[in-house]
N, C-alpha and C positions, 0 to 999 in steps of 0.2 A: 564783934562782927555779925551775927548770929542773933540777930535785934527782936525779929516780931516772930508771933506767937506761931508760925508756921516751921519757921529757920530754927528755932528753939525745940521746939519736939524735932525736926530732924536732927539738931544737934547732939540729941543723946543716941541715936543711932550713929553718926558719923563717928563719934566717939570708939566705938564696937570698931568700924572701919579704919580708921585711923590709926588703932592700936594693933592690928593685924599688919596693915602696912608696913609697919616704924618698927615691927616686933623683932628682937634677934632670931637668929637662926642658925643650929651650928651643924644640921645633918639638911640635905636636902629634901628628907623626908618630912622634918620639924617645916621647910620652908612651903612646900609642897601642901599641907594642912591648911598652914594661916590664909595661902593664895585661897583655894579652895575656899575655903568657909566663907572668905570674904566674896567670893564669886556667890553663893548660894545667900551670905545675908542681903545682898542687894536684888538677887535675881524673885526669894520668894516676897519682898516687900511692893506697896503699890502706891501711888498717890492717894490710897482713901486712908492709910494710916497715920496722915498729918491735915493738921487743920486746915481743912477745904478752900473755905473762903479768902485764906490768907494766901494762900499756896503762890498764887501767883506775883501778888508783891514781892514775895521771898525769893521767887524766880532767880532774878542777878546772884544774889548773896548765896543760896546755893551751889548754880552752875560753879561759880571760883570756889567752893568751897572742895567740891569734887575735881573739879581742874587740877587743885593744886594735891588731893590725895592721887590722883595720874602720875605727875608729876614726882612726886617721892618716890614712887614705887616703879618708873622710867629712870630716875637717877642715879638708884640702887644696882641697877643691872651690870654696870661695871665691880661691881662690890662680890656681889655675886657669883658673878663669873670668874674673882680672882679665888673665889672661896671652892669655886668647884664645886657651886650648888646647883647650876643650872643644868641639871638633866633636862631628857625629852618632855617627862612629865610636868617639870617645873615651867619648863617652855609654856607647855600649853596650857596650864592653869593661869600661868602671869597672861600671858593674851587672854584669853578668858575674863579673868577680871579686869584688866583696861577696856576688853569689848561693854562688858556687860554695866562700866560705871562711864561709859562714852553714850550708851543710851541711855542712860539714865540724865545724862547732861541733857541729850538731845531733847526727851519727853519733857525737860522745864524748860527747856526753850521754845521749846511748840507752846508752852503755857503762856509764855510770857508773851509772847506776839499775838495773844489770843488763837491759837487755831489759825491765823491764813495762809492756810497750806495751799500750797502753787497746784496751780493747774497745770495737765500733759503738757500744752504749748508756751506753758509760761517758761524766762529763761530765769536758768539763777544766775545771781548777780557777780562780781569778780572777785574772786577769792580775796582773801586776805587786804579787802580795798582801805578799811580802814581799823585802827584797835575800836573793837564794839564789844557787846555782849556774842557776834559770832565772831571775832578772832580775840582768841586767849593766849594770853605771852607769858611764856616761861619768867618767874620774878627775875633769874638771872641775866636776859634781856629786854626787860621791860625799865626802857626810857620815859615811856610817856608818850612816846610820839608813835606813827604811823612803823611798820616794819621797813626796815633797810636790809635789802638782799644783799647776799653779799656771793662775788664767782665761789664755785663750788658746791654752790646750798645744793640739796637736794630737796625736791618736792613730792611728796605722797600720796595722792590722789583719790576719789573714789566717782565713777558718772553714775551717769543717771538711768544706762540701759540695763537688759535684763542678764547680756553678758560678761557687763562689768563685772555684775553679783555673780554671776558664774568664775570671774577671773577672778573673786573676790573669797569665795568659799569653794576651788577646787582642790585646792590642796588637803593634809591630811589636819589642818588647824585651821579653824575659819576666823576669817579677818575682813576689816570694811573695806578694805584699799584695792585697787583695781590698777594703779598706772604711776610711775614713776620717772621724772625727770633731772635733767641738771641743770641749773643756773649757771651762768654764763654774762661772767660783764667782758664787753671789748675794749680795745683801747681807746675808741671814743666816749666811752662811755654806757654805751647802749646796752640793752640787759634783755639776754635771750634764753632760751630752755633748748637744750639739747635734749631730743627724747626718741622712742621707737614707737611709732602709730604700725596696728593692724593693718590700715589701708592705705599707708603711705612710707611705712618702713622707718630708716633714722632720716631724721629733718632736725632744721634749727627754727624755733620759730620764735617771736617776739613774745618778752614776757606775757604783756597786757594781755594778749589775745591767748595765750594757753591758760591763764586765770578765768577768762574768759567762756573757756569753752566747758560748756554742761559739767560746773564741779561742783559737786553737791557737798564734800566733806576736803578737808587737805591737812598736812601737814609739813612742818616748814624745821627741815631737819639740817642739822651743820656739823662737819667731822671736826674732830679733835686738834688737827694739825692745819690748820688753816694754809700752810704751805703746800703740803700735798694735794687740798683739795681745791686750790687754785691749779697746781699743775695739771689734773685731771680733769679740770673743766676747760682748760688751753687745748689739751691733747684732742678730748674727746670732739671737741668742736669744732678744730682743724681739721679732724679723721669727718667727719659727715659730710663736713663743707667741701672738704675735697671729691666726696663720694656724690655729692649732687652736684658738682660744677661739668661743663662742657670737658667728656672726655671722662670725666670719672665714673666708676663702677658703684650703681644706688644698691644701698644695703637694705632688702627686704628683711618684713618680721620674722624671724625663727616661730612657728609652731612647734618646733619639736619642745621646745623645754628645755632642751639638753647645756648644759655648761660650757662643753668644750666647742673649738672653733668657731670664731667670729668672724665666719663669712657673711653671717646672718644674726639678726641680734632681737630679741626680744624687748622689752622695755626696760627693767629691772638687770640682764646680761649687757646692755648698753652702760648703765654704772657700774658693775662686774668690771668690764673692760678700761673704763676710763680710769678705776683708779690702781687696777693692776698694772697699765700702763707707765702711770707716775710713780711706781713704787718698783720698776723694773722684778715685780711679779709676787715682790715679799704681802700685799695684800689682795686677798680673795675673797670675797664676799660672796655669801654673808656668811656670818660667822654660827648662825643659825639658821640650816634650809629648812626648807619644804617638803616634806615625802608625796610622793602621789602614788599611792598603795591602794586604793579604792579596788575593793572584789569584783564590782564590776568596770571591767576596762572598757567596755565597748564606745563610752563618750569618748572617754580619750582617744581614743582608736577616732574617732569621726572627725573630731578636731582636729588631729595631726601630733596628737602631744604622744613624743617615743619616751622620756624620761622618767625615771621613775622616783628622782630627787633631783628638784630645781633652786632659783632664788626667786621666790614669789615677791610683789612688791610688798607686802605685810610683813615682809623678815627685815625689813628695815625698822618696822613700830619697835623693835627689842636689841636693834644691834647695837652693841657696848662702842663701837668705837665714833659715832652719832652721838650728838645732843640735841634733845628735842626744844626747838626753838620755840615756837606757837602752833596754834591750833586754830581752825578757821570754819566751819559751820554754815550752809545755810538754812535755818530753821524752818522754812518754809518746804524742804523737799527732806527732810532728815525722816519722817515719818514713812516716806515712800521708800528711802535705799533700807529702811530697816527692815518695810516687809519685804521687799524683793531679797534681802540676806534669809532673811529667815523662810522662806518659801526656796530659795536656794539650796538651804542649809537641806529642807527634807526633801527635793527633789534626788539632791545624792544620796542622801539617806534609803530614800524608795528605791533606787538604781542597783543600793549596796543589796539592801535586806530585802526586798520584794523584789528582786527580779526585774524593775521595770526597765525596758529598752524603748529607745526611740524609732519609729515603724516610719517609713513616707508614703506620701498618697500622690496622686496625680500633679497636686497642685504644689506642693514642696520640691516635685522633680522638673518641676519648671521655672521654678525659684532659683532651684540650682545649677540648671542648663544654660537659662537666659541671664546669669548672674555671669559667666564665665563670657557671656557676649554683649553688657552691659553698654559700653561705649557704643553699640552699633545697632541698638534697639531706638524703640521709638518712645517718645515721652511717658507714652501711659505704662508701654511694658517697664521701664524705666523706673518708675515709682514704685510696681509692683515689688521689683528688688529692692528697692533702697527704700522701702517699708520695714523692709528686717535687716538690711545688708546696705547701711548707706556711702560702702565706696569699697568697690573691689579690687582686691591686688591683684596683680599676675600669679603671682605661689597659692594662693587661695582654692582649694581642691571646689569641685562641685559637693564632694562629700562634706565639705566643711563648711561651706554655704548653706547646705542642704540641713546640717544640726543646727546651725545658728535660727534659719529660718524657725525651725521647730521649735528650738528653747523659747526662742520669742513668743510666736502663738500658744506656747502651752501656758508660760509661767504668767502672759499679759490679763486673760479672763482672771486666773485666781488673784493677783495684784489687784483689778477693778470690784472684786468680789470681797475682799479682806477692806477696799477703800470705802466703800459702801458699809461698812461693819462697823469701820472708825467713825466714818461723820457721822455715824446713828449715837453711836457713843459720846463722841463730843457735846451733840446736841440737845441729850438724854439727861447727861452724868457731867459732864466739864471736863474730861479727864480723856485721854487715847487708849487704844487699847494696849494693856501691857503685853511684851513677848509672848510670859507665858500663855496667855488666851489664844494668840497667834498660833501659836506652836499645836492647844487644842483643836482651834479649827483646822488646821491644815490637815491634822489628822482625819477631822471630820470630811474635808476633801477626798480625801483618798480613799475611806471607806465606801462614802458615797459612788467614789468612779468603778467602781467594780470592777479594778483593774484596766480602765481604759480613760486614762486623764488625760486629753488633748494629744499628742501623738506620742504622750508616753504611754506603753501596752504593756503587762503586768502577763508571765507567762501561763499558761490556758488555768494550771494545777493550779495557780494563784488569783484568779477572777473571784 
């Protein structure tokens, strides 16, 4: 498989990887190791250590080659779990190396298309539209043909804003995923997503068009009991439809995070719900949370998040009672959510260990004033909002208008700053910049702000 001269030197590394993988395990310490090492062999390696020129032929042959080392060590999980290996630690090291061999997919995907990485206005195209080099199929459902949803599926998502990457890396384990929904066929056939939008709460909407809309990465998940999770996508369907129809009570997003009571439902507590429902309550997902322990609370505090352990939608990439169907990519925008994760990743980092808080000024208290009178403003005020805030809820605080506005304008210059870094590189060298460079520059950001990065402020003792 592993043909030209490019694929062949990575294949004795992959080898190293492979046997980490596949390796037994009888303490979760021994599992905890091999995760690890395999997280650091791929993190310290780069595209200059394989033959350049060939690199991107190899491209395809590659990406599946890592696909399916995903794959093994996603299908293990159940394995695992009945071994009573999966501590907190193992948690976050298996995420870790799925994150960190997911960009490594991505960065030969950028190769292969050459670099034409999308532009701000460009859209990306519909998930999962057809099996290419960006949708990868599980060999266990791979027909051959295009994917066939089926009710139940779940879908894992990640957009393209700087929030997403905020819902994506707030918890105490960072992961790509930002938004999660249900599939839903009716009895004529039709095929819809039950889901929880921030600015619109639980809706049903048509597949087509939730693929559709700004997805830059997916995944295309299916429970074990194919009965259950037909019942749970009945319930959960009929419960929204009822809650938008004439007379019914519309279920806004929960900001708090919290698990209990579904008055109010988050995106990820929207599946919570529906398949607690069909199982008259014997299943709770997930079966591995989320902590949100961050030292410094005051974003969550801004946000609205009171929780201190949720179901993020990334705790679905590891839930044993899921099978991971395919994978879907658009190559074109994969280099952007990666910096926006990783620029993410040290915005909480700076929050945690430097002190930094988010400060507002004149112009963000009017972001978040006229954000709350949005429907009743005039076009230009109108745009001003929905430059950072494109559709407000009723439950939507000014204070949480008011951070969003802010994460945006902080984390936008250093994303345009880090883009300008890659296309110098691409254009230089053929190659993107890898994380770790990322990771140094951001640092170099920070030093550079002398404690004042965009309306993140670093307190006096720390300038």
């Amino acid at each position: 498989m592993l043909s030209t001269p490019a694929a062949a030197d990575f294949a004795k590394d992959f080898e190293t990887l492979k046997a980490l993988a596949t390796a037994p395990a009888a303490t979760s310490e021994e599992l905890l190791r091999n995760l690890s090492r395999l997280y650091h062999e791929v993190f310290e390696r780069d595209l200059n250590r394989y033959n350049g020129p060939s690199i991107k032929a190899a491209a395809p042959q590659l990406i599946n080659a890592i696909f399916e080392l995903r794959t093994t060590l996603r299908d293990r999980i159940p394995e695992w779990q009945r071994q009573g290996l999966m501590t907190r630690d193992v948690q976050r090291a298996l995420r870790d190396a799925l994150r960190i061999l997911r960009y490594a997919t991505d960065m030969l995907g950028e190769l292969n298309i050459g670099h034409d990485i999308g532009d701000q206005d460009e859209k990306p195209m519909q998930a999962f539209r057809e099996v290419s080099h960006n949708t990868l199929v599980h060999p266990k459902f791979d027909t051959g043909a295009n994917l066939a949803f089926q009710t139940g599926d779940v879908i894992l998502v990640r957009g393209m804003a700087h929030n997403s990457a905020a819902i994506a890396r707030i918890g105490d384990i960072d992961s790509q995923f930002s938004h999660v929904s249900m599939v839903h066929v009716d009895e004529a056939g039709r095929t819809w997503v039950v889901e929880s939008l921030i600015e619109d709460g639980a809706v049903v909407t048509p597949l087509k068009e939730a693929l559709n809309h700004g997805v830059t990465r997916a995944i295309l998940l299916r429970h074990r009991d194919p009965a259950i999770a037909a019942r749970a996508s009945k319930l959960i369907f009929e419960h929204v439809q009822r809650s938008n129809a004439s007379g019914g009570r519309r279920i806004l997003y929960d900001f708090s995070m919290r698990l209990h009571n579904y008055n109010e439902l988050f995106c990820s507590k929207l599946i919570r719900l529906a398949f607690e429902d069909a199982t008259d309550g014997k299943i709770k997902l997930p079966t591995f949370t989320t902590r949100l322990d961050a030292k410094n609370r005051d974003f969550f505090k801004r946000v609205g998040v009171k929780a201190e352990e949720t179901f993020a939608p990334g705790d679905l990439e590891i839930e044993p009672q899921f099978e991971m169907v395919a994978e879907w990519q658009d190559y074109r925008f994969t280099s952007r959510t990666r910096m926006q994760d990783l620029i993410m990743t040290k915005l909480f980092e700076w929050m945690d260990v430097h002190g930094f808080k988010f400060e507002e000024d004149f112009s963000i208290r009017l972001i978040a004033f006229f954000g709350r009178l949005a429907t009743k403003l005039s076009k230009t005020a109108r745009d001003l909002v929905f430059s950072v805030v494109p559709k407000v809820p009723p439950n939507m605080s000014k204070r949480t208008i008011a951070v969003i506005a802010m994460l945006h304008k902080t984390a936008q210059p250093i994303l345009e700053e880090l883009q300008h870094k890659d296309r110098l590189r691409l254009h230089t060298e053929g190659k993107p910049l890898h994380p770790r460079e990322i990771y140094d520059h951001l640092e170099d950001v920070r030093r550079r702000s002398r404690g004042l990065l965009g309306y993140l402020v670093a307190p006096r003792g720390k300038r």
